[in-house]
C-alpha positions in Angstrom: 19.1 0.4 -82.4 17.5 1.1 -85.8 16.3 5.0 -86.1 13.3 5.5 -87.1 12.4 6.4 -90.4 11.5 10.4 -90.8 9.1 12.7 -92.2 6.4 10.8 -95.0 4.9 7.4 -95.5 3.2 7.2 -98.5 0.6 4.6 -98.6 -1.0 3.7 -102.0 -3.3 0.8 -100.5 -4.6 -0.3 -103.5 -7.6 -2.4 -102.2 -10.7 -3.0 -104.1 -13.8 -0.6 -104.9 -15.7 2.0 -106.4 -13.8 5.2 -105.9 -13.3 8.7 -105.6 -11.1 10.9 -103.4 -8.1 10.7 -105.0 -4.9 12.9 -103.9 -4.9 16.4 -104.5 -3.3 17.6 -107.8 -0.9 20.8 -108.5 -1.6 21.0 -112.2 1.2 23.4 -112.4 3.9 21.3 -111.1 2.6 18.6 -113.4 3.5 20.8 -116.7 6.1 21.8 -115.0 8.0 18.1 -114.7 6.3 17.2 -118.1 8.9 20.1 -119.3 11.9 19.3 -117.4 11.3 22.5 -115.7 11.4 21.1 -111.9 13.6 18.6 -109.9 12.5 16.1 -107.2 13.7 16.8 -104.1 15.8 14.5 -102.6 13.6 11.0 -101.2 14.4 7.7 -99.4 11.2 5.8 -101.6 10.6 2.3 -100.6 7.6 0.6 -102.8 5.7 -1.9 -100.5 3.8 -4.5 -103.1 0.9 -6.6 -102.0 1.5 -10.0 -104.3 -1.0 -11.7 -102.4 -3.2 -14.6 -104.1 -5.7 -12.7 -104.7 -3.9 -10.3 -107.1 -4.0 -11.7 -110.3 -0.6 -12.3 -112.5 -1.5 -9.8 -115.2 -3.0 -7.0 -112.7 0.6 -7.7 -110.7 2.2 -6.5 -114.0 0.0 -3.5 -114.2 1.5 -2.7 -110.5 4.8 -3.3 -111.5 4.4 -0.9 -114.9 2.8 1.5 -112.7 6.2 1.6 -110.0 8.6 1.6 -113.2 6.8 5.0 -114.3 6.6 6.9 -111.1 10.4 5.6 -110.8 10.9 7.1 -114.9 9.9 10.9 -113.2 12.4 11.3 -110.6 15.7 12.2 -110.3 17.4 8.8 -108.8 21.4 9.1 -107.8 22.3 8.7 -104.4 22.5 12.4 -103.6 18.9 12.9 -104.7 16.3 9.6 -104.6 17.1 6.4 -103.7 14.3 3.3 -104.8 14.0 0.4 -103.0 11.2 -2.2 -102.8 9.6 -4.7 -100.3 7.2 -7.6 -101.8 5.1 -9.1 -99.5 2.0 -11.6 -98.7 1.8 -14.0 -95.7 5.9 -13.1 -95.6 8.0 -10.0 -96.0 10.8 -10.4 -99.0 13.1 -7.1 -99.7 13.6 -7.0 -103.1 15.6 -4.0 -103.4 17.1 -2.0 -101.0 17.6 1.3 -101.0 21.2 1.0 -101.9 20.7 -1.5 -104.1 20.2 0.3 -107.7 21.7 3.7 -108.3 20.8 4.6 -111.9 17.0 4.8 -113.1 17.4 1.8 -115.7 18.9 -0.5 -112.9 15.7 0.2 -111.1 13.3 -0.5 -114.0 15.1 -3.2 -115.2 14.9 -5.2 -111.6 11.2 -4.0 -110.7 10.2 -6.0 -114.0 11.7 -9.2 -112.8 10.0 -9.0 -109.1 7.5 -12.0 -108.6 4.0 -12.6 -107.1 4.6 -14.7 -103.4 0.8 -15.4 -103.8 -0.1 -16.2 -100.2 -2.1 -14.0 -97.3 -2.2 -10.2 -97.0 -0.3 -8.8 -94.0 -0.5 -5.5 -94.4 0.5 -4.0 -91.1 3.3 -6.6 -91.3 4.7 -5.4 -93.9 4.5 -1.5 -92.7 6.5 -2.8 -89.5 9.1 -4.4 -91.6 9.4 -1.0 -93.4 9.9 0.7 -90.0 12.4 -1.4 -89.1 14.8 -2.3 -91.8 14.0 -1.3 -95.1 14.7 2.8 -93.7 17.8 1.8 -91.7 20.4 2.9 -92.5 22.1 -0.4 -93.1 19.8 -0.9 -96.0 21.0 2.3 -97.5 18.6 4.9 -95.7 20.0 8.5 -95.3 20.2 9.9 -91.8 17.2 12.1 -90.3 17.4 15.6 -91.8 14.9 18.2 -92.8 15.9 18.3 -96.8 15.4 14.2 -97.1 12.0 13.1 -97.4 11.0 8.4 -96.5 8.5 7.9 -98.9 6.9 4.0 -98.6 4.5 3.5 -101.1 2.4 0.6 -100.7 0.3 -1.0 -102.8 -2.3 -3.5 -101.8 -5.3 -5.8 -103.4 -7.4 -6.4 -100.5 -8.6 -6.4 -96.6 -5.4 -6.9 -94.3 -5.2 -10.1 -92.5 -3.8 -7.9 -89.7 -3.9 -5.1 -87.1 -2.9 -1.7 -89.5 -4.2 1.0 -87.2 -1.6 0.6 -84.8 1.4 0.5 -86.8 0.1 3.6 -89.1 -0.3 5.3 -85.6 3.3 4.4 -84.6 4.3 5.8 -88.2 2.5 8.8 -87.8 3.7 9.7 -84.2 7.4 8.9 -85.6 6.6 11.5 -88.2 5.7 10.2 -90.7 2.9 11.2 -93.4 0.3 8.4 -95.1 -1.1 8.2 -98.2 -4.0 5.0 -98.5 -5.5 4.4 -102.1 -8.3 1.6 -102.7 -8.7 0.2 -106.2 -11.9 -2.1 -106.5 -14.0 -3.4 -103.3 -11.7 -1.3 -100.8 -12.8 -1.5 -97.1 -12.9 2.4 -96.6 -12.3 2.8 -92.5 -9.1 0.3 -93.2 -7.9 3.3 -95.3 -9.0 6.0 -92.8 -6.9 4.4 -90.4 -3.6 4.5 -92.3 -3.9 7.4 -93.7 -2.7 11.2 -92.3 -5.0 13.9 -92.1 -6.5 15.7 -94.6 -8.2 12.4 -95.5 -9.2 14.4 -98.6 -5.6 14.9 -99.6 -4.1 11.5 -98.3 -7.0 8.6 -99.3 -7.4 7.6 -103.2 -9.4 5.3 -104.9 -9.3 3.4 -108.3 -11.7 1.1 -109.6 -9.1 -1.4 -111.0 -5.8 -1.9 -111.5 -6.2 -1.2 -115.7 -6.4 2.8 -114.9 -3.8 2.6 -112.2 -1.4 4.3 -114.6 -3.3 7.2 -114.7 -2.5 7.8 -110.8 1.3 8.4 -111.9 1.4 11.9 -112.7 0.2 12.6 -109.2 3.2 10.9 -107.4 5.7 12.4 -109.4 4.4 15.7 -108.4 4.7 15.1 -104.7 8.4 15.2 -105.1 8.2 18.3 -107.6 10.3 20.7 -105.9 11.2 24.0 -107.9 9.0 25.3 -110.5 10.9 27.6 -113.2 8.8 29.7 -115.8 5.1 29.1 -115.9 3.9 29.8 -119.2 6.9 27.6 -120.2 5.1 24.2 -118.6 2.2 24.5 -121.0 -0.4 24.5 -118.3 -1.3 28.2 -117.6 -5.2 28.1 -118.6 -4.3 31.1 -121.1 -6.3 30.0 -124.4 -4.3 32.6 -126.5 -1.3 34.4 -124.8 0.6 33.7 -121.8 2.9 36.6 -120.3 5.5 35.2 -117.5 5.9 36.7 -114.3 8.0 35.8 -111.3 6.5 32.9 -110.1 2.9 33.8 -111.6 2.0 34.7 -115.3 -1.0 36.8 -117.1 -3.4 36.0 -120.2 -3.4 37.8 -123.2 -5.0 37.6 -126.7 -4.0 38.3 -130.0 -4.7 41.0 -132.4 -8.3 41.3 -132.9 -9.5 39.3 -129.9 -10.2 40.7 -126.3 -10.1 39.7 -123.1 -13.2 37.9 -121.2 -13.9 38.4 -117.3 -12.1 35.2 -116.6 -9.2 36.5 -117.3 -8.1 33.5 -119.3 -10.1 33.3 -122.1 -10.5 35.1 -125.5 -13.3 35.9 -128.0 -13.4 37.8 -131.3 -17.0 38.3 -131.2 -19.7 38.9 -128.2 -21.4 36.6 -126.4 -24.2 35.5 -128.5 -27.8 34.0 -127.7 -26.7 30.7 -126.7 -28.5 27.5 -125.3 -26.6 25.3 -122.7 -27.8 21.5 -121.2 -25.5 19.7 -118.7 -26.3 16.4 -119.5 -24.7 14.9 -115.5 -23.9 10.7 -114.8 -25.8 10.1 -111.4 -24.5 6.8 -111.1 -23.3 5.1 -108.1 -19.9 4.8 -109.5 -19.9 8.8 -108.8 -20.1 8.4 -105.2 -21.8 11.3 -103.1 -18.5 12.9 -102.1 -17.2 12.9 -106.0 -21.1 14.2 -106.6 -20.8 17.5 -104.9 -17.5 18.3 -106.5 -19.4 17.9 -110.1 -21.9 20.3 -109.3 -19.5 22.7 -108.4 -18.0 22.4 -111.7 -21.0 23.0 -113.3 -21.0 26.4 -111.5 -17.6 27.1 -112.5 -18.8 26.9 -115.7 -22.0 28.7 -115.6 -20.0 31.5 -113.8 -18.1 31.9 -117.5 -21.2 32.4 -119.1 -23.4 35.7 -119.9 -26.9 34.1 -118.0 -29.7 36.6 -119.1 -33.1 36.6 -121.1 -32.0 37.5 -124.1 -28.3 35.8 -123.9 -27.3 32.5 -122.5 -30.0 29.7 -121.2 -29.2 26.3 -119.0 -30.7 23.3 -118.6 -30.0 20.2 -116.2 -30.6 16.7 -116.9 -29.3 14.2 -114.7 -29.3 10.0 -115.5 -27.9 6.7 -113.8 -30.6 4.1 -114.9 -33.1 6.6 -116.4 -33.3 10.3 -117.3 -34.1 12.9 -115.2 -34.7 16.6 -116.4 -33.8 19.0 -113.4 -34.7 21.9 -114.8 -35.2 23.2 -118.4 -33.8 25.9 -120.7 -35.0 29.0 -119.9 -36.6 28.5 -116.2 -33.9 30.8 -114.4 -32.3 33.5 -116.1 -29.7 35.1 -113.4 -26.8 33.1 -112.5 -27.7 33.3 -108.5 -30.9 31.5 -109.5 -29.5 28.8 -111.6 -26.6 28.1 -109.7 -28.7 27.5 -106.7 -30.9 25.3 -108.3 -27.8 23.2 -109.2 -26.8 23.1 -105.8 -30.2 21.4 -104.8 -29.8 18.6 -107.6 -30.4 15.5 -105.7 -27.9 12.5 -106.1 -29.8 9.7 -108.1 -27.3 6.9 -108.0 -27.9 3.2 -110.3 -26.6 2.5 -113.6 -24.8 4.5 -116.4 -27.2 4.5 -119.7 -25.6 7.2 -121.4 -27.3 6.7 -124.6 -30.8 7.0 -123.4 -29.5 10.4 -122.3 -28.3 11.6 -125.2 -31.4 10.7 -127.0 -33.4 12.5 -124.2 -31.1 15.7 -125.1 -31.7 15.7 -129.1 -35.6 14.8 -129.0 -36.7 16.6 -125.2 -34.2 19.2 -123.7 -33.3 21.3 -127.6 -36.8 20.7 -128.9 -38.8 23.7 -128.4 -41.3 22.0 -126.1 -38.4 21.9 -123.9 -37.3 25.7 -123.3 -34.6 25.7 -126.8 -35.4 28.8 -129.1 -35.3 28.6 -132.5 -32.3 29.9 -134.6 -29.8 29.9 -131.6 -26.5 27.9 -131.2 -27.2 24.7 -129.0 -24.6 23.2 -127.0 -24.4 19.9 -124.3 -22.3 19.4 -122.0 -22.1 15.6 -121.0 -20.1 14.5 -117.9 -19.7 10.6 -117.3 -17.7 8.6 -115.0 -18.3 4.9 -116.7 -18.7 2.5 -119.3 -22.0 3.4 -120.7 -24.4 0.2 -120.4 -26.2 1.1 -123.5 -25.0 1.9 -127.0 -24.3 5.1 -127.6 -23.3 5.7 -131.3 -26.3 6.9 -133.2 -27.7 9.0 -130.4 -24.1 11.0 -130.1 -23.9 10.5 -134.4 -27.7 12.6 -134.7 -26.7 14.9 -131.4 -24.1 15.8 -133.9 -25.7 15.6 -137.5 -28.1 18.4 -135.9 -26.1 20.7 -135.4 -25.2 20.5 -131.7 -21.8 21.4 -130.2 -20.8 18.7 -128.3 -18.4 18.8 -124.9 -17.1 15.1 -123.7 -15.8 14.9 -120.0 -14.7 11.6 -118.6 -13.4 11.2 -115.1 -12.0 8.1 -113.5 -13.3 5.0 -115.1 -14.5 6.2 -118.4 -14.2 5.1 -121.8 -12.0 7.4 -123.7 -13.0 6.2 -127.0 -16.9 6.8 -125.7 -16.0 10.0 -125.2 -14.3 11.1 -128.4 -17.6 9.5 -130.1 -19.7 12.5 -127.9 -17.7 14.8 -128.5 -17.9 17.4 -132.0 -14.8 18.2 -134.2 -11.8 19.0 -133.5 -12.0 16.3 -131.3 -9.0 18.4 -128.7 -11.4 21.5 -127.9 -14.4 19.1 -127.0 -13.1 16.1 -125.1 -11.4 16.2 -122.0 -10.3 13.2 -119.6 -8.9 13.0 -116.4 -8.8 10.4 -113.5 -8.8 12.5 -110.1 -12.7 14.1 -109.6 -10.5 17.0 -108.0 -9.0 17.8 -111.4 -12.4 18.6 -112.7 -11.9 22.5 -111.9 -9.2 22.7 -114.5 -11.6 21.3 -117.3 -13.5 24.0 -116.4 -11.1 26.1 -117.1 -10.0 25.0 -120.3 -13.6 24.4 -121.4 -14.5 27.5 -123.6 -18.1 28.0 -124.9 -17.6 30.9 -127.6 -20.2 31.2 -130.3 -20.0 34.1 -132.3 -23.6 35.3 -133.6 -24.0 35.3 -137.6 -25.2 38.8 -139.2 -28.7 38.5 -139.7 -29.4 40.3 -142.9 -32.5 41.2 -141.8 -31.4 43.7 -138.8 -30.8 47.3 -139.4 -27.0 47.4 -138.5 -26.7 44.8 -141.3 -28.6 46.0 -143.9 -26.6 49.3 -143.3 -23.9 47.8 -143.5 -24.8 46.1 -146.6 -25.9 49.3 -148.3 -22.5 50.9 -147.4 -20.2 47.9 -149.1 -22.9 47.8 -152.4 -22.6 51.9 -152.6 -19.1 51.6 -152.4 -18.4 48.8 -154.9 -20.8 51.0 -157.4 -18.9 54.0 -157.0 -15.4 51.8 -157.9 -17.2 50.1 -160.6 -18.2 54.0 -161.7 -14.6 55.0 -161.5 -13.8 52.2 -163.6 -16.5 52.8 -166.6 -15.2 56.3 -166.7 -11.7 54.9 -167.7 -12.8 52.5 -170.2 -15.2 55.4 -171.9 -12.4 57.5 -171.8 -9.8 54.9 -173.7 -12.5 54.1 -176.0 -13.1 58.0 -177.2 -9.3 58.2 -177.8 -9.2 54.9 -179.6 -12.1 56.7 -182.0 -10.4 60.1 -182.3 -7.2 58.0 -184.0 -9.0 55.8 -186.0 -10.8 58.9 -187.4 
């Protein structure tokens, strides 16, 4: 009899559609295996790839790069994970079994050569055959234990031709955890049905196979299993210094800076008058799940900054097809207030005409008519999710020419190079990407909005403290004139 497979399933159902809910993240443990700092644990992976027809050659080779790099982050041997991987369509083909390949370049090298079948899509079929055989032991599957981990990652193009929900029921019952993603038009309760609870955490989307690289990070962390020094990944949200602790750290800041009430961040100066616009894609690429979790990073970020009359003011405009002002600069001036009011911002949906918005934001929300004061530091915020429909350069080029500070943040299906464009010099402090809507609370994190408040000659303090410097270069320049009168009488004296 052949043992059923243990512990987790991992599902990557890479179906078809507008997306959002990707798998949870542990930015920590991704710095940590981007240093070396953490091994996988050991995993029986089989990949299980949809080469249907309807998968087209050159998105089949974006699947295939995409299994070579998750592969390129583990630690494969046959004491710690073992690769194998099942092709299928109408039929079931094992390409590799799990104790086929026992170096990482072995594995690589053979993924690279696997080729599209090009028939049906038989999903549950292919789950079945995974049960079955490709985690027997005869293909090279370790024996059920608590420290070995059967990982199937499948990837799939489309709607299965068969019955899924019972064979991801018989997984699940067995033990076995399931991950579903959908890339383009992915039927949504197909992926509910495979998938383990929390949906949250085990059902991803994609829009298309060109950004499915950007999923890898994410499944090399699920095997992350020991995390050494934490300022030593790189990841620790300190902006100036990080001090390690036994599994934790604390922020610190150089000479001459001090400490904010985040924690994290560091300023040399206080926070100055300052005025703030979210500029927020409503389009229905979003999707109203993805939606929420944007305007609780809005809050995150609003939480960072001093909110008062005299001190920080925020504005909201929202756009998909047209522009929307939520509310101006200057209309709430507590943080309960304003964060509320973000709370009630009412999904729009449509297109993605991101250049109409950034127009809207130079000529409406930081002219004065709009709530902006005069003489104080302006700063947008733009979030997008897409390909802008319109053009975008000479609105972000005057955004920019006037003085604005600029912030870029892409999620998902957005066009890095857009985003750079947005975004004001150095390009690395204002432009931030990433493709999981979850990951949008470290951006907030690493998003600092410091503006330090020039001396305005005018004020008291300053003038003072202009009166002091002039009084006390006179008095050097005194000192001076005394030593030159003094040389010149003895000059006299010996020329007499």
């Amino acid at each position: 009899m052949i043992p059923s497979p243990p512990l987790f399933l991992l599902l990557l159902g890479l179906m078809g559609a507008h997306a959002t809910a990707p798998v949870s993240v542990d930015l920590r443990t991704a710095a940590a295996m981007a240093a070396g700092l953490c091994n996988t644990r050991p995993t029986d992976l089989v990949f299980i790839v949809d080469s249907s027809r309807s998968v087209r050659p050159s998105e089949f080779e974006q699947v295939k790069v995409f299994l070579a790099k998750v592969i390129e982050g583990l630690d494969v041997g046959p004491d710690a994970t073992r690769v194998g991987v099942v092709n299928y369509a109408s039929r079931v083909k094992n390409e590799l079994s799990l104790k086929t390949h026992k170096t990482k370049a072995g594995l690589v090298k053979a993924v690279t050569k696997i080729e599209p079948l090009s028939t049906g899509t038989m999903t549950g079929l292919a789950i079945q055959f995974a049960l079955n055989v490709a985690f027997s032991e005869a293909e090279g599957a370790r024996v059920k234990s608590p420290d070995i981990s059967k990982v199937a990652i499948i990837v799939t193009d489309g709607r299965p031709q068969d019955n899924v929900k019972d064979v991801a029921a018989r997984a699940r019952d067995a033990g076995i955890e399931l991950y579903a993603i959908g890339v383009g038009r992915v039927d949504l309760n197909t992926l509910k049905q495979i998938a383990s609870e929390q949906l949250d955490d085990h059902v991803d989307y994609v829009e298309s196979y060109s950004v499915i690289e950007k999923l890898t990070k994410k499944f090399q962390e699920a095997f992350c299993d020991t995390v050494a020094d934490l300022c030593a990944t790189g990841d620790h949200d300190c902006q100036q210094v990080c001090i390690s602790a036994p599994g934790s750290f604390k922020c610190a800041c150089k000479e001459g800076f001090s400490l904010l009430e985040d924690g994290k961040s560091c300023s040399a100066c206080s926070n100055a008058a300052t005025d703030v616009v979210f500029l927020i894609d409503g389009s229905k690429s979003v999707r109203p799940e993805n939606f929420e979790l944007v305007k609780k990073w809005i809050n995150q970020i609003v939480d960072k900054l001093d909110v008062s009359e005299t001190k920080a003011h925020v504005g909201l405009v929202q756009y998909s097809s047209s522009v929307k002002q939520e509310f101006p600069l200057g209309r709430y001036n507590n943080k309960k207030d304003l964060k509320d009011a973000v709370k009630k911002m009412a999904y729009m949906e449509r297109g993605t005409m991101t250049g109409q918005a950034l127009r809207y934001l130079t000529d409406s929300s930081f002219a004065p008519a709009g709530g902006a004061r005069p003489g104080v530091a302006k700063v947008g915020i733009v979030f997008t999710d897409g390909r802008s429909q319109d053009y975008i350069g000479d609105a972000a080029k005057k955004a920019k020419e006037q003085g604005f500070r600029m912030y870029a943040v892409g999620v998902g299906n957005a066009v890095e190079d857009e985003l750079r464009e947005i975004a004001s010099q150095p390009t690395g402090e204002h432009y931030f990407y990433t493709a999981d809507f979850k990951a949008m609370t470290a951006i907030a994190k690493k998003l600092q909005i410091n503006i330090c408040q020039e001396e305005d000659p005018c004020e008291c303090d300053s003038v003072v403290k202009f009166q002091k410097k002039v009084e006390e270069a006179l008095q050097a320049l005194t000192k001076k004139l005394e030593g030159v009168s003094k040389r010149i009488a003895a000059l006299e004296n010996k020329i007499v």
